[in-house]
PyMOL Python script that loads the backbone (N, CA, C, O; Angstrom):
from pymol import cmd

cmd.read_pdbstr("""\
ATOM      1  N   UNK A   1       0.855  -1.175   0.000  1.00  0.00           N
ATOM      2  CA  UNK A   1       0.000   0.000   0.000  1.00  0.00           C
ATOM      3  C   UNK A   1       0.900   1.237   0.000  1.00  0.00           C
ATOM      4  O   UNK A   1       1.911   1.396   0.684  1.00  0.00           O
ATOM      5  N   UNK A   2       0.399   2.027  -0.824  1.00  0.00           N
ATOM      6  CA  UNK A   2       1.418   3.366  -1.038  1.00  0.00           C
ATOM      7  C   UNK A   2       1.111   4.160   0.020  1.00  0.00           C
ATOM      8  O   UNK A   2       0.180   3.900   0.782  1.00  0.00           O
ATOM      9  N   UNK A   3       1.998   5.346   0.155  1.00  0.00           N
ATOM     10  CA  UNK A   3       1.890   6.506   1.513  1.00  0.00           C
ATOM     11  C   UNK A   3       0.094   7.211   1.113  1.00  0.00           C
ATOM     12  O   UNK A   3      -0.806   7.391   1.934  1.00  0.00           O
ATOM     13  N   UNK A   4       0.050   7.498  -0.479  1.00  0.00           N
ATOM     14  CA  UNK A   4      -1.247   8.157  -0.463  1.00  0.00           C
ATOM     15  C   UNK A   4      -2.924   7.253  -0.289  1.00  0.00           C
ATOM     16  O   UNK A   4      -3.988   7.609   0.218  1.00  0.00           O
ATOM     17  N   UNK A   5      -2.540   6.125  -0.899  1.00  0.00           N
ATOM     18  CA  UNK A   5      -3.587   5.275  -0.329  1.00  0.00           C
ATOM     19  C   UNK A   5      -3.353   5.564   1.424  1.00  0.00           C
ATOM     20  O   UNK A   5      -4.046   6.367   2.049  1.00  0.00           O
ATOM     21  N   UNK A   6      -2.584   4.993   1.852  1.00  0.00           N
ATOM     22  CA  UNK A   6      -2.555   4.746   2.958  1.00  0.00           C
ATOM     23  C   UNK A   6      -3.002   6.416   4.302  1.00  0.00           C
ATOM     24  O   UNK A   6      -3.630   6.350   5.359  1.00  0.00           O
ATOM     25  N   UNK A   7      -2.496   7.415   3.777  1.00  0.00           N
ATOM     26  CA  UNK A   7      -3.283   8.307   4.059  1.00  0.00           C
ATOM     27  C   UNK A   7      -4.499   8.885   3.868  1.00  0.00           C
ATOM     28  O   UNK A   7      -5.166   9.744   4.446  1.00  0.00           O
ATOM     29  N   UNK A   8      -4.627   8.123   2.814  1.00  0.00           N
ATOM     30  CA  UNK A   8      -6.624   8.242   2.220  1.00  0.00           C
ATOM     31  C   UNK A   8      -7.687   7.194   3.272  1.00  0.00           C
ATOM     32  O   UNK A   8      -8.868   7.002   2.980  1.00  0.00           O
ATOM     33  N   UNK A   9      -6.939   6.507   4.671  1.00  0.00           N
ATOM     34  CA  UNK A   9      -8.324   5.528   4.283  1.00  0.00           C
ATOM     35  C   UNK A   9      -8.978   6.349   5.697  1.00  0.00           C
ATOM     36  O   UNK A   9      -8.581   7.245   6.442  1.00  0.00           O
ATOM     37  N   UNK A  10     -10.431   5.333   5.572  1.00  0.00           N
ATOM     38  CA  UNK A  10     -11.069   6.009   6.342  1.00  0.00           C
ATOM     39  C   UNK A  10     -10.467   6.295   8.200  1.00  0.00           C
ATOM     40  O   UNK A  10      -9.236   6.318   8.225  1.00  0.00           O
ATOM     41  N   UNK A  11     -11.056   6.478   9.503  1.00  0.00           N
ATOM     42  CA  UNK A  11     -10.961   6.611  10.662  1.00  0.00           C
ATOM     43  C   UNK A  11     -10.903   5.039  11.098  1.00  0.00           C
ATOM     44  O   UNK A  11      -9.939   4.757  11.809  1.00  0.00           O
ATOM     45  N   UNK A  12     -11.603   4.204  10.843  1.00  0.00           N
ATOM     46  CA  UNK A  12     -11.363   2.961  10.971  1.00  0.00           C
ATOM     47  C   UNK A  12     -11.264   2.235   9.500  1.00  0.00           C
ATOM     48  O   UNK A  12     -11.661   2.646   8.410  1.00  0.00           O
ATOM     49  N   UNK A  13     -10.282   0.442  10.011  1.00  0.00           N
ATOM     50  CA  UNK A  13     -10.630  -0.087   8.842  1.00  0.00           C
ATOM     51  C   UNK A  13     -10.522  -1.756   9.213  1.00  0.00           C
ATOM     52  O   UNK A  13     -10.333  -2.397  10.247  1.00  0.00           O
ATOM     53  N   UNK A  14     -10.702  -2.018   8.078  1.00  0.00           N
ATOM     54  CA  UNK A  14     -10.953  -4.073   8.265  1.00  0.00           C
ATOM     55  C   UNK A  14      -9.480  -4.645   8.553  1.00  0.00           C
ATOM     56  O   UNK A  14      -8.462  -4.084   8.146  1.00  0.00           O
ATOM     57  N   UNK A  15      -9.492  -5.931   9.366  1.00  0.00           N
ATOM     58  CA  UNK A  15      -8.142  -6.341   8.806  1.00  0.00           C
ATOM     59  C   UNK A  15      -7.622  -6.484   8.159  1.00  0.00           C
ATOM     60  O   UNK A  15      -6.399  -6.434   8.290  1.00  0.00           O
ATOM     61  N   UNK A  16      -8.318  -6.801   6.856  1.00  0.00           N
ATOM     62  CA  UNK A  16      -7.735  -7.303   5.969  1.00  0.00           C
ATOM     63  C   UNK A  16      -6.729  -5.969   5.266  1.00  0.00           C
ATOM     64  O   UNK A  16      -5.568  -6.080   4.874  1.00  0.00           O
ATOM     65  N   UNK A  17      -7.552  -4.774   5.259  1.00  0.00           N
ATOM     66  CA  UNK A  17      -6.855  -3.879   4.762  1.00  0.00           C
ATOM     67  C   UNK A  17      -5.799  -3.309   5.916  1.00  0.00           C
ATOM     68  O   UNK A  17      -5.065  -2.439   5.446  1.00  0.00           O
ATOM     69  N   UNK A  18      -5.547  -3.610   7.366  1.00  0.00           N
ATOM     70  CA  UNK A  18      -4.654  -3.242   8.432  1.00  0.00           C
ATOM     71  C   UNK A  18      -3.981  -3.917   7.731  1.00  0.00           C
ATOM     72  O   UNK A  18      -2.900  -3.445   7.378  1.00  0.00           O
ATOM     73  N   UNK A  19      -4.431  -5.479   7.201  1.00  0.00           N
ATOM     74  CA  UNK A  19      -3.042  -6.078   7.376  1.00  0.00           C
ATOM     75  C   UNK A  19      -2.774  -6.015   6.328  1.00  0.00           C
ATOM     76  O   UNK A  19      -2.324  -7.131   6.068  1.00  0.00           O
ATOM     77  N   UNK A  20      -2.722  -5.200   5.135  1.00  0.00           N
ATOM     78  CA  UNK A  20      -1.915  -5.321   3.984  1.00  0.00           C
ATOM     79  C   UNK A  20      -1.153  -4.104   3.939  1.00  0.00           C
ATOM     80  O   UNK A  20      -0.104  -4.072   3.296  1.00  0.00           O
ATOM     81  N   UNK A  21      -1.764  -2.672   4.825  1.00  0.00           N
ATOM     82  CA  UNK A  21      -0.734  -1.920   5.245  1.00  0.00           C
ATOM     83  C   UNK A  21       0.474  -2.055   5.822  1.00  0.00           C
ATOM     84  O   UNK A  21       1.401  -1.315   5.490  1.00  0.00           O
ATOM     85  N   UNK A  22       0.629  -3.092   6.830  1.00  0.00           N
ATOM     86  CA  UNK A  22       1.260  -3.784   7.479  1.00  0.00           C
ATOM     87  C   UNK A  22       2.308  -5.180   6.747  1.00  0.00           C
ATOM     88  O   UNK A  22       3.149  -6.005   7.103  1.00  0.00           O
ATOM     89  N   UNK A  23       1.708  -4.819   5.760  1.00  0.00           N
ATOM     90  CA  UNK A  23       2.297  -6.295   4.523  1.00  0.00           C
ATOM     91  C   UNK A  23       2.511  -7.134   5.560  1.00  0.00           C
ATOM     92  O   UNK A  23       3.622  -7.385   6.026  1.00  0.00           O
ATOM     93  N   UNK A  24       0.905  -7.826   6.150  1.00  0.00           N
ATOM     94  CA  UNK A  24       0.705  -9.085   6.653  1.00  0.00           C
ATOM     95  C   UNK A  24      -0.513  -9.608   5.536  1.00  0.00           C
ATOM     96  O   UNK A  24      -1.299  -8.844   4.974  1.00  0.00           O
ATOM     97  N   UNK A  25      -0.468 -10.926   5.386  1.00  0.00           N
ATOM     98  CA  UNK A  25      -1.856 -11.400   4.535  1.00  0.00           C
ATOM     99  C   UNK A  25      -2.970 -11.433   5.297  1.00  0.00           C
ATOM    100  O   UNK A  25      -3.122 -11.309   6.512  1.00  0.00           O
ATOM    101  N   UNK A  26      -3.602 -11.586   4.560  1.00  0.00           N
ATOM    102  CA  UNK A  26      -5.339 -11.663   4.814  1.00  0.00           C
ATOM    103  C   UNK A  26      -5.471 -12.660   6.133  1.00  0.00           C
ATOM    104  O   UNK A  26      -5.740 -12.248   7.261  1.00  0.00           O
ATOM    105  N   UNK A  27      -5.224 -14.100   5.772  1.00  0.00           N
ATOM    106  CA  UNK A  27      -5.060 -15.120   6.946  1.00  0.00           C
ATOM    107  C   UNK A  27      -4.118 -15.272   8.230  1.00  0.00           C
ATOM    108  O   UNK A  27      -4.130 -15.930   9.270  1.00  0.00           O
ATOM    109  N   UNK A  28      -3.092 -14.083   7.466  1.00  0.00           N
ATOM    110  CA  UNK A  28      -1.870 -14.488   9.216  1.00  0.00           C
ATOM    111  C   UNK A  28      -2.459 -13.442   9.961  1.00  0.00           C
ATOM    112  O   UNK A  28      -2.283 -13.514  11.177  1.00  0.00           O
ATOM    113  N   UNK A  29      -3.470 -11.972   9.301  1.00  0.00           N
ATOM    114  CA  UNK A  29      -3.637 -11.024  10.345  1.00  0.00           C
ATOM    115  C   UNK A  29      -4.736 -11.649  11.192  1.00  0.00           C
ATOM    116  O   UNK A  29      -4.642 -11.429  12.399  1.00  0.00           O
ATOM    117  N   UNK A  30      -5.914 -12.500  10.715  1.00  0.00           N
ATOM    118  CA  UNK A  30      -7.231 -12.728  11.393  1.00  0.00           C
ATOM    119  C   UNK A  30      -6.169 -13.630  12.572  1.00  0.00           C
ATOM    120  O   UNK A  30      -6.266 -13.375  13.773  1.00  0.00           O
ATOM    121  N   UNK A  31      -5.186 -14.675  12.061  1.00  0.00           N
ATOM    122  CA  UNK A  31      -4.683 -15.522  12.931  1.00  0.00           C
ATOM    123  C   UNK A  31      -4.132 -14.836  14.284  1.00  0.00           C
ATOM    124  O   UNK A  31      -4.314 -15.380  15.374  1.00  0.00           O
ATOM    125  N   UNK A  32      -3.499 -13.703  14.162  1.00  0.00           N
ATOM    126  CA  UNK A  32      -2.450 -12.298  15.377  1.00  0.00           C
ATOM    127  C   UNK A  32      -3.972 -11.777  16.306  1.00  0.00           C
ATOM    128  O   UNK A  32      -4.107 -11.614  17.518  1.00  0.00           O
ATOM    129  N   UNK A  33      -4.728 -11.654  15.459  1.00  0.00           N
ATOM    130  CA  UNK A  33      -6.055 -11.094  16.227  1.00  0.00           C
ATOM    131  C   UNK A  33      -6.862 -11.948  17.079  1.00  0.00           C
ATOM    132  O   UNK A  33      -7.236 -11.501  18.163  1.00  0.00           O
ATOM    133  N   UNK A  34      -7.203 -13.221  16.690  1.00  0.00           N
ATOM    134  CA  UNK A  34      -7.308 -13.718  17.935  1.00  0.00           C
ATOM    135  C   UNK A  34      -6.246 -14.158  18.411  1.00  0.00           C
ATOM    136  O   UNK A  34      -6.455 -14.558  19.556  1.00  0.00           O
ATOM    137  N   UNK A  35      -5.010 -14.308  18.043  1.00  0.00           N
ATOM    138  CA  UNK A  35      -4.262 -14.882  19.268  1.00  0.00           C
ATOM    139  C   UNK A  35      -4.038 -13.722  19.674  1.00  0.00           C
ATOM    140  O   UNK A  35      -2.916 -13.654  20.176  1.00  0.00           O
ATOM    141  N   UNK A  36      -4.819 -12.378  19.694  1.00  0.00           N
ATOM    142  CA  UNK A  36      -4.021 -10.998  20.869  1.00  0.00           C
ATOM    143  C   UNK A  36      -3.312 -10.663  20.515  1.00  0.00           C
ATOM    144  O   UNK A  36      -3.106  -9.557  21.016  1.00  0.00           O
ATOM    145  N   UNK A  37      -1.851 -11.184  19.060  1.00  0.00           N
ATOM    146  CA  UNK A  37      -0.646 -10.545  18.764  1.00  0.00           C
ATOM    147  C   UNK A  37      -0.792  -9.472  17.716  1.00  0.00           C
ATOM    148  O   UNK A  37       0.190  -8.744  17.570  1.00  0.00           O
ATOM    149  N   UNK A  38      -2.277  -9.157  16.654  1.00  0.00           N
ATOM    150  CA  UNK A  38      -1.693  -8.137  15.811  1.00  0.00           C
ATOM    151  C   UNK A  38      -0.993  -6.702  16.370  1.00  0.00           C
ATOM    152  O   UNK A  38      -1.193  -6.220  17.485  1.00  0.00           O
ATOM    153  N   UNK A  39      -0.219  -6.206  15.434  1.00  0.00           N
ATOM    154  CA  UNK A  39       0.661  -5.364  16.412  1.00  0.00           C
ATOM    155  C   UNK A  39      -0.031  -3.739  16.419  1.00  0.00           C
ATOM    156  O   UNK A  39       0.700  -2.844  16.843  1.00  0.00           O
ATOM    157  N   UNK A  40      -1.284  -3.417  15.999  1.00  0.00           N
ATOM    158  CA  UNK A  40      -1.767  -2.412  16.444  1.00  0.00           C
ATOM    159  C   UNK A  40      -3.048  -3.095  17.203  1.00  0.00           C
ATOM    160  O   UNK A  40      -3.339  -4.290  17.258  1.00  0.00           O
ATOM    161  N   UNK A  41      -3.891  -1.691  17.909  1.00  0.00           N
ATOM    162  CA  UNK A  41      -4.853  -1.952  18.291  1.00  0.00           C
ATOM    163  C   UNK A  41      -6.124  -2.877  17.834  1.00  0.00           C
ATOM    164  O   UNK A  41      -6.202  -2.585  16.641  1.00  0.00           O
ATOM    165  N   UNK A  42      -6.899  -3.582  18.027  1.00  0.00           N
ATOM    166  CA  UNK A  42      -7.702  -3.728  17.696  1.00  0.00           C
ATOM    167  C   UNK A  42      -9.418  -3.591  18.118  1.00  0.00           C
ATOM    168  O   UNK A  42      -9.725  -4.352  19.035  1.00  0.00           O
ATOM    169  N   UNK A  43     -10.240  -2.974  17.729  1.00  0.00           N
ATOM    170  CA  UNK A  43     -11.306  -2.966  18.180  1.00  0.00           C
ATOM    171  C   UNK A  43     -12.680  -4.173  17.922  1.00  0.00           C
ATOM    172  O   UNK A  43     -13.425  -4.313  16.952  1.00  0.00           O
ATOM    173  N   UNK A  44     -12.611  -4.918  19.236  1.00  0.00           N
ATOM    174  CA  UNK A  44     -13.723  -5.641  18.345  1.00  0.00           C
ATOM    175  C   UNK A  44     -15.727  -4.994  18.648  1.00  0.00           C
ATOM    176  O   UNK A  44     -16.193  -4.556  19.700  1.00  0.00           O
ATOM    177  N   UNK A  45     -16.420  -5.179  17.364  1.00  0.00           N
ATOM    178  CA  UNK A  45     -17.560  -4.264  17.489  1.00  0.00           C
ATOM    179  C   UNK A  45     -18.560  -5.392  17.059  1.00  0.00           C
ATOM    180  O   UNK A  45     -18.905  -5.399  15.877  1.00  0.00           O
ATOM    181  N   UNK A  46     -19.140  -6.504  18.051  1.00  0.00           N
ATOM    182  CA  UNK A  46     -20.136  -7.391  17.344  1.00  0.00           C
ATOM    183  C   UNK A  46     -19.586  -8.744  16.889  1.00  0.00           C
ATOM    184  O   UNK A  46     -19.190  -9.675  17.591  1.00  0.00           O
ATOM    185  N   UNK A  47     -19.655  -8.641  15.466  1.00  0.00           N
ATOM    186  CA  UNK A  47     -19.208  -9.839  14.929  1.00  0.00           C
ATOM    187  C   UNK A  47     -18.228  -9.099  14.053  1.00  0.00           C
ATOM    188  O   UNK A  47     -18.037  -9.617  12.952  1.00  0.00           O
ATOM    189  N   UNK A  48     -17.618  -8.070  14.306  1.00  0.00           N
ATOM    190  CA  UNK A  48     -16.586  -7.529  13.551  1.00  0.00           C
ATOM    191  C   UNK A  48     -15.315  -6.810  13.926  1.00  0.00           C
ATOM    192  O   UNK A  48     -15.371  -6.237  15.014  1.00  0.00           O
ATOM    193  N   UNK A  49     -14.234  -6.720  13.293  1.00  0.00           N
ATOM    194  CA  UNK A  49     -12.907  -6.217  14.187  1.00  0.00           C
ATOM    195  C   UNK A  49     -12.419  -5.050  13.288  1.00  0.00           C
ATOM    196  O   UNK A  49     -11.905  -5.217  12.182  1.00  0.00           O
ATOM    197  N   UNK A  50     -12.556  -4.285  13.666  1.00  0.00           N
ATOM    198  CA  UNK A  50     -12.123  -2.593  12.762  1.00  0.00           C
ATOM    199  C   UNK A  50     -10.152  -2.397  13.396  1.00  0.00           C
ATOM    200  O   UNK A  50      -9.857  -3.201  14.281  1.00  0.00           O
ATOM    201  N   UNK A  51      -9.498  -1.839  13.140  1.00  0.00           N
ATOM    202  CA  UNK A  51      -8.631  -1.251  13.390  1.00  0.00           C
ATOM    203  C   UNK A  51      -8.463   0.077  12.937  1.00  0.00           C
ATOM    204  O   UNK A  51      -8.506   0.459  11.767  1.00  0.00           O
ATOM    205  N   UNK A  52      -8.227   0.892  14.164  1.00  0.00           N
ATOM    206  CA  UNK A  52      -8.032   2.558  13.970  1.00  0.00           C
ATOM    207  C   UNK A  52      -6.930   2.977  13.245  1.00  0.00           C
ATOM    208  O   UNK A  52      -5.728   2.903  13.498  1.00  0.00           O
ATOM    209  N   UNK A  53      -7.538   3.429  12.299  1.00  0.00           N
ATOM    210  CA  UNK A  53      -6.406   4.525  11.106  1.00  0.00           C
ATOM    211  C   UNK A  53      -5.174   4.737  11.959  1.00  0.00           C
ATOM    212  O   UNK A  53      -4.217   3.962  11.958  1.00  0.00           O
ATOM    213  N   UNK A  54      -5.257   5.770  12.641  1.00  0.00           N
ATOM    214  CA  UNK A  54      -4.509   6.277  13.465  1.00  0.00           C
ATOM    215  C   UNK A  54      -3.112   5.882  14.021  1.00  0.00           C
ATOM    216  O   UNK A  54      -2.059   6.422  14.360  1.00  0.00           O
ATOM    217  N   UNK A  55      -3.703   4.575  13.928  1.00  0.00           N
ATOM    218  CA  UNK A  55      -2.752   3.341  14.845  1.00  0.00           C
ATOM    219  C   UNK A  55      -2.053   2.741  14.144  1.00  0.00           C
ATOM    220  O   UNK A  55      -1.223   1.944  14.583  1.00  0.00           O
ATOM    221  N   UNK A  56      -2.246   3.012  12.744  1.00  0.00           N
ATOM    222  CA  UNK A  56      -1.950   2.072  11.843  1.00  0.00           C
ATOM    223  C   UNK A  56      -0.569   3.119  11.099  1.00  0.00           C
ATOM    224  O   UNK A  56       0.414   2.775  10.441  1.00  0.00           O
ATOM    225  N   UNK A  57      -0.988   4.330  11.505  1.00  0.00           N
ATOM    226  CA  UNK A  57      -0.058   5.596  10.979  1.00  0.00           C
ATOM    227  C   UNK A  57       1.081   5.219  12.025  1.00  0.00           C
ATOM    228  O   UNK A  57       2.011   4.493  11.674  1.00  0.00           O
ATOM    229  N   UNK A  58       1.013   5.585  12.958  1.00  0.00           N
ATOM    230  CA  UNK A  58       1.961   5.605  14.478  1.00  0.00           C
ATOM    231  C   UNK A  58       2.586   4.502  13.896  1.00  0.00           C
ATOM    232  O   UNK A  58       3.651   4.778  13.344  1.00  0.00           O
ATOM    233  N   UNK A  59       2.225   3.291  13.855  1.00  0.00           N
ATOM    234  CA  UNK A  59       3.189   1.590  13.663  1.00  0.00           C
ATOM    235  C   UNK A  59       4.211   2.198  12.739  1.00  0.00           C
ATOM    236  O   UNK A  59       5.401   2.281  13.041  1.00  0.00           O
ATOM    237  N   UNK A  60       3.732   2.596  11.670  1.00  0.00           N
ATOM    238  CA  UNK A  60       4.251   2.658  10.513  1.00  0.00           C
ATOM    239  C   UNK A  60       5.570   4.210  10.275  1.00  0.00           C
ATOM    240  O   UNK A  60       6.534   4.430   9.541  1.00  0.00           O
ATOM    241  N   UNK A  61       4.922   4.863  11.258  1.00  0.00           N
ATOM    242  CA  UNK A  61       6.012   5.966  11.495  1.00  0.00           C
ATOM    243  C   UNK A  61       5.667   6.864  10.394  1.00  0.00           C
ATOM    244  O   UNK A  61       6.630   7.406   9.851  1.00  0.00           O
ATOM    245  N   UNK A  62       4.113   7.232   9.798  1.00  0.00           N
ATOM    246  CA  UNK A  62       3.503   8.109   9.039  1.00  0.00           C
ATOM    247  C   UNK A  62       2.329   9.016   9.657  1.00  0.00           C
ATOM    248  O   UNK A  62       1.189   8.850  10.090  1.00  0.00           O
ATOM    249  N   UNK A  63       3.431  10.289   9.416  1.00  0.00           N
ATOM    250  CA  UNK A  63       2.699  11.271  10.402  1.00  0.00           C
ATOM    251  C   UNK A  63       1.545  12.163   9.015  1.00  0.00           C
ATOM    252  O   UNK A  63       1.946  12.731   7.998  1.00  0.00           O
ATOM    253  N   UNK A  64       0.011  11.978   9.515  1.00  0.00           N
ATOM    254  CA  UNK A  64      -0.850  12.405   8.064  1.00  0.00           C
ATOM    255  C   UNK A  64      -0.495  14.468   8.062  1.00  0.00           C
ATOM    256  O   UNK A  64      -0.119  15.362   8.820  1.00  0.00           O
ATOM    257  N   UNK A  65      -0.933  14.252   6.697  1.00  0.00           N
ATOM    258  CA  UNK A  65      -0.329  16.122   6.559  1.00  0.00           C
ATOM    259  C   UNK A  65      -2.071  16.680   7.023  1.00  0.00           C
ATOM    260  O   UNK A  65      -3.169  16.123   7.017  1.00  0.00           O
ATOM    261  N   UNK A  66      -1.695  17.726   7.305  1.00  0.00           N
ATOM    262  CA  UNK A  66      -2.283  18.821   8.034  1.00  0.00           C
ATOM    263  C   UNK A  66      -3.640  18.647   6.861  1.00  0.00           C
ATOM    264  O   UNK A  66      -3.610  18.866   5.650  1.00  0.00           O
ATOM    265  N   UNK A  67      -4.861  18.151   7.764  1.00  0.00           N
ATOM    266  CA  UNK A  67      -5.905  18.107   6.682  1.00  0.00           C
ATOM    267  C   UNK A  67      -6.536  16.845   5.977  1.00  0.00           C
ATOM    268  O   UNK A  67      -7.657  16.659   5.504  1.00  0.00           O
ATOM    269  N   UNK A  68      -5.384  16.017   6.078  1.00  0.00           N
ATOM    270  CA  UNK A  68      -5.972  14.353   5.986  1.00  0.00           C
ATOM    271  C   UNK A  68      -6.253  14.461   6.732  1.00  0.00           C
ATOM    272  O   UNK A  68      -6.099  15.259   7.656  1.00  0.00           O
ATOM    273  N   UNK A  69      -7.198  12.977   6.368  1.00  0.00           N
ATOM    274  CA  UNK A  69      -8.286  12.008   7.182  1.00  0.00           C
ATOM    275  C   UNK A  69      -9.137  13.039   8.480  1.00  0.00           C
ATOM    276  O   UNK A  69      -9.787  12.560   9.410  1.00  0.00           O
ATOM    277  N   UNK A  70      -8.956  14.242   8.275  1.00  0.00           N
ATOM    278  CA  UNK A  70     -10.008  15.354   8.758  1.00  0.00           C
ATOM    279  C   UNK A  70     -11.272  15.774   7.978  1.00  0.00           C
ATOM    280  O   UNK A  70     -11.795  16.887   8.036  1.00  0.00           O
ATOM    281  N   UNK A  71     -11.751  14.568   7.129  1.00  0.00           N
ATOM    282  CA  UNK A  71     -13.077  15.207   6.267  1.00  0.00           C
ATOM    283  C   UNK A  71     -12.330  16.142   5.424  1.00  0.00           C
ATOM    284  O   UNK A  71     -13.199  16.322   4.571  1.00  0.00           O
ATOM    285  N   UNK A  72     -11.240  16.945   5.008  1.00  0.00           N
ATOM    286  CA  UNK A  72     -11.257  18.042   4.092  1.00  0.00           C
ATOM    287  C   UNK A  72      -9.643  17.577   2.581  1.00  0.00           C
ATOM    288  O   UNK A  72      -9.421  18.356   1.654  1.00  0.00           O
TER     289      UNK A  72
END
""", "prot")
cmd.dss("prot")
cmd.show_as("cartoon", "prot")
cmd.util.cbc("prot")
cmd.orient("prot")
């Protein structure tokens, strides 16, 4: 995933897309999440597990420019 995708996505997102930011696959991230190890936060909501944008910037050591992922 490039820096501008990766500063485009929404406030939350799926694993699948954490974990390709993360260049983990589809199956080893669901596997880190329940075993407790993916290496950002995870939120679980129901029958579903979001991970915060945010968190996913910090791991990665990408600070968003003045105005991303702020609606503008």
């Amino acid at each position: 995933m490039g820096l501008e995708e990766l500063l485009a996505l929404p406030a939350t997102v799926n694993v699948t897309t954490a974990g390709r930011a993360l260049g983990i696959g589809r199956d080893k991230a669901y596997e880190l999440v329940r075993a407790g190890k993916f290496p950002v936060r995870t939120l679980p909501l129901g029958g579903t597990v979001r991970v915060p944008t945010a968190e996913l910037w910090k791991v990665l050591g990408v600070e968003p420019r003045r105005g991303v992922g702020a609606g503008t």
